[in-house]
N, C-alpha and C positions, 0 to 999 in steps of 0.2 A: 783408023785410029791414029790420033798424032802424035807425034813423039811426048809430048807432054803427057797426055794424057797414059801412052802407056808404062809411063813410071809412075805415074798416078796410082794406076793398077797396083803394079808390085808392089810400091811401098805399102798401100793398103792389105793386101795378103799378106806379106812380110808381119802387120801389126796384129791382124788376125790369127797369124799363127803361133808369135809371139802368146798374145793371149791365153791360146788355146794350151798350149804347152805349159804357160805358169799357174794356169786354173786347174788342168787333170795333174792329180799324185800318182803317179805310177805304183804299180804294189811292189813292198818292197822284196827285197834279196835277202833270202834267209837259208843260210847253211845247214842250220841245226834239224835234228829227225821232227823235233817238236816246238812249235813255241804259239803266244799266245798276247797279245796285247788288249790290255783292259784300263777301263777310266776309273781311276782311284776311289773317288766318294760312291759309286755306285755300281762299279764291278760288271758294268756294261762291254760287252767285248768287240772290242775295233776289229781288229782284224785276227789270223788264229791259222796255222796248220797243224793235223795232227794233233790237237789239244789234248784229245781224249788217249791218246796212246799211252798204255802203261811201260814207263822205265825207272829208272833209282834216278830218285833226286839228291843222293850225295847231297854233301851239305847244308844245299837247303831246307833240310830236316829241321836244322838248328832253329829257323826263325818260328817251328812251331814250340819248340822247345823251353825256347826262351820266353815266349809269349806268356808261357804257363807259368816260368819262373817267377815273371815280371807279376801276375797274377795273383800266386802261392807264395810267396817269400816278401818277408821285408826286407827291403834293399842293403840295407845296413849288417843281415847276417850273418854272422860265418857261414862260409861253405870250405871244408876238409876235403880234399883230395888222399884219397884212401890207394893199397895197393893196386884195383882193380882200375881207378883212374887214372894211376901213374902209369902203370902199363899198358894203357887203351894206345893204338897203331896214335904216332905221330906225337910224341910229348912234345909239341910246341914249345912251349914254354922252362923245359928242362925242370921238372917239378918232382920233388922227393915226395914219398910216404907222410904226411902229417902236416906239409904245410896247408894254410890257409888265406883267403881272403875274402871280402864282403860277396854279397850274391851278386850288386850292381857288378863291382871289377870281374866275378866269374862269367857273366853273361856279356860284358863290356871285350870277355877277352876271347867268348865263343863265337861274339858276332864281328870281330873286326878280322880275328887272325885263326878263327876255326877249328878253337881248340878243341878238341875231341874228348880228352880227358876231362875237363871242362865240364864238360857236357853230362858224361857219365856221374860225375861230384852232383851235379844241378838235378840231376833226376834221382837220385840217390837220398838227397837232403829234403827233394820235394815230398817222393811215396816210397822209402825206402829200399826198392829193389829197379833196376833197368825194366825188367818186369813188370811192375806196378803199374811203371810211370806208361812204357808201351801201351798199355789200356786207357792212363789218361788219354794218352796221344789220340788214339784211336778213337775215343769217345768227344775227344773235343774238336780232332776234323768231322765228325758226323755232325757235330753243330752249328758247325760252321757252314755245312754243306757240298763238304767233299763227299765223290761219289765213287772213285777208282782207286782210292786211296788205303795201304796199310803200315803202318810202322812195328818197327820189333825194336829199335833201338832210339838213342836219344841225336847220334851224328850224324847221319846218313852211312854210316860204313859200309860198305857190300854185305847184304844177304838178297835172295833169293825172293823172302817174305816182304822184301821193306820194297816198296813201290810206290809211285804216285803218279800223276799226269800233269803237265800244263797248265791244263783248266783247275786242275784240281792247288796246286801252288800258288796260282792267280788266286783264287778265293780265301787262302792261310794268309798272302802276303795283304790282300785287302784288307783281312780282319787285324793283321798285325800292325800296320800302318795306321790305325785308328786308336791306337796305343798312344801314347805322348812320350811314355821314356823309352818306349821301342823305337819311336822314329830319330828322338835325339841319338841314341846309341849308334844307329846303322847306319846315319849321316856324318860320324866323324871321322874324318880322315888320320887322326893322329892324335892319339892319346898318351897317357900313361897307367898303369894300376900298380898298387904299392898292398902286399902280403902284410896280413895282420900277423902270422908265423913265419919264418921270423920276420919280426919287424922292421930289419932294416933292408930287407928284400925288395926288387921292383922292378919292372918293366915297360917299354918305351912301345907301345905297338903302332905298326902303320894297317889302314885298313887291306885286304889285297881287294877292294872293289876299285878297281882301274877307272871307273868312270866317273867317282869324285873326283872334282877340281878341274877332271878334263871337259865330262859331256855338260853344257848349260843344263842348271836346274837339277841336275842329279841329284837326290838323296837318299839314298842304298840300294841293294838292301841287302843280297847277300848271295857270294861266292858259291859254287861247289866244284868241286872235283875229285873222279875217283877211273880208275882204267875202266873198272865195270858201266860207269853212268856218262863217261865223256866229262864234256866242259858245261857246266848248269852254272845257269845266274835268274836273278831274281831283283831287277832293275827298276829303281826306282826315278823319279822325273817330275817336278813341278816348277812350269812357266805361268806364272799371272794366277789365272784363275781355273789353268788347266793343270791336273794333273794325273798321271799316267804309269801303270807299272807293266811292264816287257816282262815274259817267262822265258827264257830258251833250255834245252834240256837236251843235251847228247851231242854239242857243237863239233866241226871237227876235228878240233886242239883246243891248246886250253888260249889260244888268243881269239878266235873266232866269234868264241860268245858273246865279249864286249861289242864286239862288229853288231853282229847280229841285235843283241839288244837298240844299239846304238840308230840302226835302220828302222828297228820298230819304231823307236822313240819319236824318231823323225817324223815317217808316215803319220803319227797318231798325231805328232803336233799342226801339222799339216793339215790336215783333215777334220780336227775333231772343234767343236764350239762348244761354250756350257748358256742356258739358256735357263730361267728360273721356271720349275716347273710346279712346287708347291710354294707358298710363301704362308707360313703360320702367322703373321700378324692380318692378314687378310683373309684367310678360310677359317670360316666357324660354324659348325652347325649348331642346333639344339636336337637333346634329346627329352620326352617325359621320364618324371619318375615315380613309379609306382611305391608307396610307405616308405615317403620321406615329406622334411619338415619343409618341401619344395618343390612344385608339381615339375620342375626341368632344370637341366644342367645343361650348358654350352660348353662344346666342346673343341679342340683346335687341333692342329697339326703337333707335335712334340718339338718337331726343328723342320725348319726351311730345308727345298731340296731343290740343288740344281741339277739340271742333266744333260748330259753332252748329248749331242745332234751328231750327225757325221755329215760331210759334203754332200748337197744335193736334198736333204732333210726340212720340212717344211716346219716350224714351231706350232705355224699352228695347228696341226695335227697332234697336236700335246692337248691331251683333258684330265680332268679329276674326277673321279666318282668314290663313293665313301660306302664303303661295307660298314654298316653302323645300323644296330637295333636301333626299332622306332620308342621303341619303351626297355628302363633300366629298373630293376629290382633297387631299392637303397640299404636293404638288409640291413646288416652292421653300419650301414654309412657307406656314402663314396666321400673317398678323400679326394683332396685337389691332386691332378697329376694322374689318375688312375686310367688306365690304356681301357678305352671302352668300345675303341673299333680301330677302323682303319681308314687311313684318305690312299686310293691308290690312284698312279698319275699311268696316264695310256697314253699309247703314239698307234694313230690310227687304228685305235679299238682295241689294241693290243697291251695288255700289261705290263710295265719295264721298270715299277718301281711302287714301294708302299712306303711310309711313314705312320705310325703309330696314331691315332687321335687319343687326346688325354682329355681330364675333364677342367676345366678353365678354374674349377670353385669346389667347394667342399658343399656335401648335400647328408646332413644328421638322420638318421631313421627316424618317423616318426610319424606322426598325423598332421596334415592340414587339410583345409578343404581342396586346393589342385589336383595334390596326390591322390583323394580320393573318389574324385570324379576321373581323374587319369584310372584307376583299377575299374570304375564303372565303364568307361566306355574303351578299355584296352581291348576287348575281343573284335571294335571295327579298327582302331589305330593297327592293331597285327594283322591283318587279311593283308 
């Protein structure tokens, strides 16, 4: 070989490895007992240790909390800070017996600076007792789809009873993040709220989620910490067309967590593509209808859905198949809009995602000749 030729060589392995090195993403480093990274709009999970392991998610509690608030209360209302609020561990805010302010500034001030008391006022004004509200709590992560998850309180404070996982956090913070004035709230770094009691009272708060302003794309979501639960955050991230939320849960101080998040974030941007996988102005099926003034209704997606792929994922192993009767009763009528099935999108046969089918038109109960040749020959359209 000649000398030419063998730097030839080298520089070519040299660019080979170069290559190789900026295509593979290493997994990243994660301190914390548990954590869990998922894709925002569909709650797909990138990468994950631990998810399922039951610890206190300390103040992560809040973001279910507030959800409900956001939900239950018109923004504009008083919320009273009562004895039992004022005295809840941590009066943030140095709050007497009787003052008040709007629900938005009470939840504005449990999701930036984690007021505790806060919290206990928001659940108190929503179902009247901490109590009550605990059975919301519990009943609205089971519809969400939490599965290791229980609450007894509205802050995360230490008990025994109050638990959750990872995975189970990831699935509150997707649904919360699909909120419009939960996401403005958890993305400000630096606000103020001003007390309807008295009224020349007020407060200047900075959020403590350390990774606005610092990590690109950040937009919350929320702090916790407690000696029992460690350092927990609940990280939020959108670059372009991706976006991404980090769980970490038990880090091992309380600067760690940001780290931690901050690595997920990474890997997920890294790795992750959005790729369209239903698009509603191009899917429509038709359905018949049996006693109505219209032997079929066409029907379509509710919304467009895109879905992240991960390095090495082939799109086109993405397909749609539609759980959808072949025949629709019109009883009363179908109104337009009415969910009459399902388009669900698979990656290699697999299911990773549904959207609603609606019906495209309104269909009046009633007699025509379609409809009633559609009831004549419904027993071979159903086989």
């Amino acid at each position: 070989m000649t000398i030419k030729n063998f730097f030839a060589a080298i520089i070519i392995c040299a660019v080979l490895v170069m290559n190789s090195s900026a295509s593979a993403v290493s997994e990243p480093k994660i301190l914390a007992e548990s954590a869990i990274l998922v894709e925002a709009s569909t709650g797909r999970i990138i990468w994950e240790k631990n998810s399922d392991l039951q610890r206190e998610p300390a103040s992560m509690t809040k973001m279910l909390t507030c959800v409900l608030a956001l939900e239950n209360l018109n923004q504009s209302e008083e919320v009273t800070m009562d004895q039992a609020a004022v005295f809840t561990e941590d009066n943030t805010l140095s709050w007497a017996a009787g003052e008040s302010v709007s629900a938005r500034d009470m939840i504005t001030a449990v999701m930036l600076v984690s007021e505790n008391g806060g919290a206990v006022a928001l659940a108190q004004k929503i179902a009247g007792s901490q109590i009550e509200f605990a059975e919301m709590m519990n009943d609205k992560a089971k519809k969400i789809g939490c599965k290791n998850s229980h609450f007894v309180n509205p802050n995360g404070l230490p008990n025994p009873n109050h638990y959750s996982t990872a995975a189970d956090m990831a699935r509150i913070a997707v649904y919360c993040m699909k909120n419009a004035d939960f996401r403005e709230i958890v993305g400000t770094r630096r606000t103020s709220i001003h007390w309807l009691y008295p009224k020349d009272k007020w407060s200047e708060l900075n959020n403590t989620n350390e990774l606005l302003g610092k990590y690109k794309g950040a937009n919350g979501i929320k702090t916790g910490w407690t000696t029992a639960a460690g350092g927990c955050l609940a990280a939020g991230a959108k670059r372009g067309e991706i976006e991404l939320i980090a769980i970490v849960m038990r880090s091992t101080n309380h600067d760690t967590r940001f780290e931690d998040a901050a690595n997920l974030l990474n890997y997920g941007f890294e790795r992750v593509r959005m790729v369209n996988g239903i698009d509603k102005e191009r899917t429509e099926r038709m359905v018949f209808v049996r006693g109505g003034k219209k032997a079929t209704v066409r029907v379509k997606p509710a919304e467009s859905l895109d879905f992240p792929l991960m390095a090495g994922e082939d799109s086109k192993l993405l397909k749609v198949t539609y759980d959808l009767p072949k025949i629709v009763d019109a009883g009363a009528g179908i109104d337009r809009g009415k969910v009459l099935g399902e388009a669900v999108l698979r990656y290699d046969g697999k299911p990773v995602a549904k959207v609603p089918l609606v019906a495209r038109s309104s269909v009046d109960a009633g007699f025509s000749i379609g409809s009633f040749l559609v009831r004549i020959i419904a027993p071979l359209l159903e086989k």
